[in-house]
C-alpha positions in Angstrom: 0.0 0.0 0.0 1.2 3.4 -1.2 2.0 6.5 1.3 0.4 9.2 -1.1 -2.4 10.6 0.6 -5.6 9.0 0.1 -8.3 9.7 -2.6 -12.1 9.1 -1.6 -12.1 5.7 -3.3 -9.1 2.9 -3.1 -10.2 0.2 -6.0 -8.2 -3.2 -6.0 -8.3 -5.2 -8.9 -6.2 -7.9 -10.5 -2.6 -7.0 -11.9 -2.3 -5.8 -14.9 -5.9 -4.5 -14.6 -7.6 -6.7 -17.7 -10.3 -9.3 -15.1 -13.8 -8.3 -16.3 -14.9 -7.7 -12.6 -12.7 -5.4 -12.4 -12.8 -2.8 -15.9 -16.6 -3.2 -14.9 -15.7 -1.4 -11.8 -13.1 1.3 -13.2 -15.6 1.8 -16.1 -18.4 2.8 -13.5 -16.2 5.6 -12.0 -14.8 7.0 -15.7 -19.2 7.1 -16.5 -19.8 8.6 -13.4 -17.3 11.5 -13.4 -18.1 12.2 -16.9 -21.3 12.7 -16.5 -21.5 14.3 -13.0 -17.7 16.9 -13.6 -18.9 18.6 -10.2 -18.5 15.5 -8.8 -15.2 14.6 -10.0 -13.4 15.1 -6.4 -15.6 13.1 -4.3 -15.3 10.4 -7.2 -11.7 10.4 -7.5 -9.9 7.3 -7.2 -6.8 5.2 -7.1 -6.3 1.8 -8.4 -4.5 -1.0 -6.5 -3.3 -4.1 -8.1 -2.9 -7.7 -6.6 -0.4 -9.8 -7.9 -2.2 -13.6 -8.2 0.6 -15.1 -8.7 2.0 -14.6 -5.1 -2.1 -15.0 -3.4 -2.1 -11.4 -2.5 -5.8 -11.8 -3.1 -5.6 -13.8 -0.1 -3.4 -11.8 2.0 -4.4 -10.7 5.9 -4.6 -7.1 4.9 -6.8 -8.0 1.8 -8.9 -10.5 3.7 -10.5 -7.8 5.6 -11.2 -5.8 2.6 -13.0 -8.7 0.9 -13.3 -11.4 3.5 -13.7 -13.6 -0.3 -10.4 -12.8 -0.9 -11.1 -11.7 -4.6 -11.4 -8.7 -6.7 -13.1 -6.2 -7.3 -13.2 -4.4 -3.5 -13.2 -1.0 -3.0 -12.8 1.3 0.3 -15.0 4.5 -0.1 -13.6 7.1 2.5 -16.3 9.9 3.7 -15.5 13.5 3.8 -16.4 13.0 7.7 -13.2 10.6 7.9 -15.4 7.1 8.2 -15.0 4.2 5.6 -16.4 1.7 4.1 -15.3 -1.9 2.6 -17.7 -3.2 -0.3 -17.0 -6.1 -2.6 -18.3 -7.6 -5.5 -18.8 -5.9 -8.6 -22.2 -5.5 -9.0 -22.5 -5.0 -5.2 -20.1 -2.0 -6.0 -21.9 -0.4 -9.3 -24.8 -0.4 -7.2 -23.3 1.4 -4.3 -21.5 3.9 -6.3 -24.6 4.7 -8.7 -27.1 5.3 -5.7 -25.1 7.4 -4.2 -23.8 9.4 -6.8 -26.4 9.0 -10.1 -28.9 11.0 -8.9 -30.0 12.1 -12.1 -30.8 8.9 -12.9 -28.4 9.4 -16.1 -27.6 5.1 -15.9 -30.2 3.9 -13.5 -34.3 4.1 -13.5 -36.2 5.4 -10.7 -36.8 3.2 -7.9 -39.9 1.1 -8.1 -40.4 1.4 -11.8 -40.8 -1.5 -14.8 -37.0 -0.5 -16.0 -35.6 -0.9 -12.9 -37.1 -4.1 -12.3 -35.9 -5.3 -15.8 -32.2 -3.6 -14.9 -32.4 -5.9 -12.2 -33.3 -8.7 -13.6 -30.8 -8.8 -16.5 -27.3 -7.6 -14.3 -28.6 -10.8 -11.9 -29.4 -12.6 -15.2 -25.5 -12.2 -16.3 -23.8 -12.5 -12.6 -25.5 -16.1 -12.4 -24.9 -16.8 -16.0 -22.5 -14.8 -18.1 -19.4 -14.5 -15.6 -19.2 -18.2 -13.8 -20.0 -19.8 -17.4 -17.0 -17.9 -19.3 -14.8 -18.1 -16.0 -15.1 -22.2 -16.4 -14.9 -22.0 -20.0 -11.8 -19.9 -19.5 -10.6 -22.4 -17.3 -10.9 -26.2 -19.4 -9.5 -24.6 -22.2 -6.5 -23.2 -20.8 -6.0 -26.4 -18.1 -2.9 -28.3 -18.8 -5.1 -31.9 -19.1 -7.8 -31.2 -21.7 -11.2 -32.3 -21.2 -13.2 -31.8 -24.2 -16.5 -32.7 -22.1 -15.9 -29.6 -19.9 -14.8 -27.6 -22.6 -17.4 -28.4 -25.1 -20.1 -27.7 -22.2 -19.1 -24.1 -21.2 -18.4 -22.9 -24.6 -22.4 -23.9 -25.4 -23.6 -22.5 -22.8 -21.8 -19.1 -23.3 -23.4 -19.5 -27.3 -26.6 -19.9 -25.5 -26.2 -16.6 -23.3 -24.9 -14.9 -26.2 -28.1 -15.6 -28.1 -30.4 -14.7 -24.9 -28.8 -11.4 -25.8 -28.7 -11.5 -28.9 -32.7 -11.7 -29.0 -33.4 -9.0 -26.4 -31.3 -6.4 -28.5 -33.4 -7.4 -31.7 -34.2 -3.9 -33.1 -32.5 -2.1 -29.5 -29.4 -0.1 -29.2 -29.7 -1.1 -25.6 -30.7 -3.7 -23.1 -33.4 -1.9 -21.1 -35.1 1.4 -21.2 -37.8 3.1 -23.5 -37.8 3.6 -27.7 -34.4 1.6 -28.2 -33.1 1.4 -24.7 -30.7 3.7 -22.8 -27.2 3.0 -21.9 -27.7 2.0 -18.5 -26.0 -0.5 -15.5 -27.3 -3.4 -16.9 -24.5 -2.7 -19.8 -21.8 -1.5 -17.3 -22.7 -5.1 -15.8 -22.6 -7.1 -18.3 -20.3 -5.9 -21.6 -17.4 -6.5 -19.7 -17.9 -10.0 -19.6 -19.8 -10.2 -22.9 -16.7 -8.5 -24.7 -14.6 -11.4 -23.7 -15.5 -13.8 -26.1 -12.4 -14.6 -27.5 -11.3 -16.3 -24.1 -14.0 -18.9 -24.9 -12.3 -19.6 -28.0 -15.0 -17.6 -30.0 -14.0 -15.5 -32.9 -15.4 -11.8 -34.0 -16.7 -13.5 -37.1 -18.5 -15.8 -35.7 -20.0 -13.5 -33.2 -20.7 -11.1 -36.3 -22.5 -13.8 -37.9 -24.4 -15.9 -35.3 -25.3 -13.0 -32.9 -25.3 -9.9 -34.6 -27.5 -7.7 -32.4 -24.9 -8.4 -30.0 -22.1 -8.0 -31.8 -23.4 -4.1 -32.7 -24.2 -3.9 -29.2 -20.4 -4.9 -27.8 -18.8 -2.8 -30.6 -21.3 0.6 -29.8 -20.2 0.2 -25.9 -16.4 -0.5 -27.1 -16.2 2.7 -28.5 -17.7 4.6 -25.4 -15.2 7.7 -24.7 -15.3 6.8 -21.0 -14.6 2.9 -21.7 -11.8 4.0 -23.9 -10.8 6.0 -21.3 -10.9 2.7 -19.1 -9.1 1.0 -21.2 -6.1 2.6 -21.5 -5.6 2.8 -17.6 -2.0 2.5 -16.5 -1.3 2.7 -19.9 -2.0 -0.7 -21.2 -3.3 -1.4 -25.0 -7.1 -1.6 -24.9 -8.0 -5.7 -25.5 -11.3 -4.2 -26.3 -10.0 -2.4 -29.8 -8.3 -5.5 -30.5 -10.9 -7.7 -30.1 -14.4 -5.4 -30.1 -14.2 -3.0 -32.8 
C-alpha cells in the first residue's frame, strides 16, 4: 500500500488491470465522473493491483477488505473521515450509482418496470455470463484437456450470447424506453460479454451468429469513458483488438 495521501475511493483489482470484474468497476467511476464533472473530487480514485501469482488476493490485509479474498473491492472514504469496505462488482456499481447517479443518467427510478428489468438482466449475467466464461476460460487453458468440460461451457456461453442476442433485436440497448438507454445493466454485463475470445470464440463468428450483439459490444467498445478505461495505467485496450 502506497504512502500518497488517500483519494475518496481505493479500488483493488487484479494486476495488470484486464479481469472483467474489475474494468466493470473502473468503467463505472470513468461514466460517473463524466457525466456528473462537479463530482469529479468526491469520485476520485486510485487503483491498486494484486499480484495472483504470489495470493495477495488472499493476503491478511486484503482478507479484511473482501473477506472472499477476490477482486473487485473497494474502500469508499467519507468526507467526515469514516470508511467503508464493499466487494463484489455489482454489489459496487450499485453502491457507487445510488449514491452518486442522482439524475438517474444510468439507473431508472426506484420502483419502476425498468428498474425491475435492470435488475433482472445484471442478476441474469452474474448467475450466467461471468461463472459460465470463468469455467470455459478455465478447461480450455487447463494443462489436461477435457473436451466434455470444454465443449459444455463454450455452449452455454453461445446460449447466453443468443439470450442477448434476442433482447437487442431492433434495440441499441438492453433496457429502457424507444431503443433502450445505456444504462447498469450494460456496465454489468459488456465486460464480460466483450470477452469472447477467451472462450475460444472469434469476431466472425460472433458477427454472424449473434449480430445484435455483436453491434451492441462494438457501440459500448467505442464509449469515450470505456476508452478511457481502457487505457488505464497505460495498457493497449483488448477491447479495440478484439471489439471494434
Amino acid at each position: 500500500m502506497s504512502s500518497v495521501p488517500k483519494k475518496p475511493f481505493e479500488v483493488f483489482i487484479s494486476y495488470g488491470g484486464v479481469s472483467p470484474s474489475g474494468q466493470k468497476v473502473t468503467i463505472a467511476f470513468e461514466e460517473l465522473k463524466a457525466a456528473y464533472p462537479n463530482l469529479s473530487k468526491e469520485l476520485d480514485y486510485s487503483v491498486h493491483t494484486l499480484n495472483f501469482q504470489v495470493k495477495e488476493q488472499k493476503s491478511d490485509w486484503y482478507l479484511k477488505i473482501n473477506p472472499n479474498g477476490r477482486i473487485p473491492a473497494l474502500i469508499h472514504t467519507r468526507p467526515d473521515g469514516s470508511s467503508i469496505n464493499v466487494f463484489e462488482s455489482a454489489g459496487i456499481i450499485q453502491y457507487l450509482f445510488e449514491r452518486f447517479d442522482t439524475e438517474h443518467k444510468f439507473t431508472f427510478p426506484q420502483f419502476s418496470d425498468d428498474a425491475a428489468h435492470s435488475n433482472s438482466w445484471i442478476y441474469w449475467a452474474h448467475a450466467g455470463i461471468s461463472p459460465t466464461l470463468s469455467q470455459a476460460i478455465h478447461f480450455r487453458y487447463l494443462g489436461e484437456k477435457i473436451p466434455y468440460a470444454i465443449s459444455r461451457y463454450v455452449q452455454e456461453m453461445k446460449r447466453l450470447y443468443a439470450v442477448l442476442d434476442t433482447q437487442l433485436e431492433g434495440r441499441d440497448y438492453l433496457v429502457g424506453p424507444g431503443k433502450g438507454v445505456y444504462s447498469t445493466a450494460e456496465i454489468n454485463i459488456w465486460s464480460w460479454t466483450q470477452g469472447f475470445h477467451w472462450a475460444g470464440l472469434t469476431k466472425a463468428e460472433i458477427e454472424t451468429d449473434f449480430p445484435n450483439l455483436d453491434a451492441w459490444i462494438t457501440r459500448i467498445a467505442q464509449r469515450p469513458q470505456v476508452l478511457a478505461e481502457s487505457k488505464l495505467g497505460g495498457r493497449k485496450s483488448k477491447f479495440e483488438t478484439h471489439c471494434v
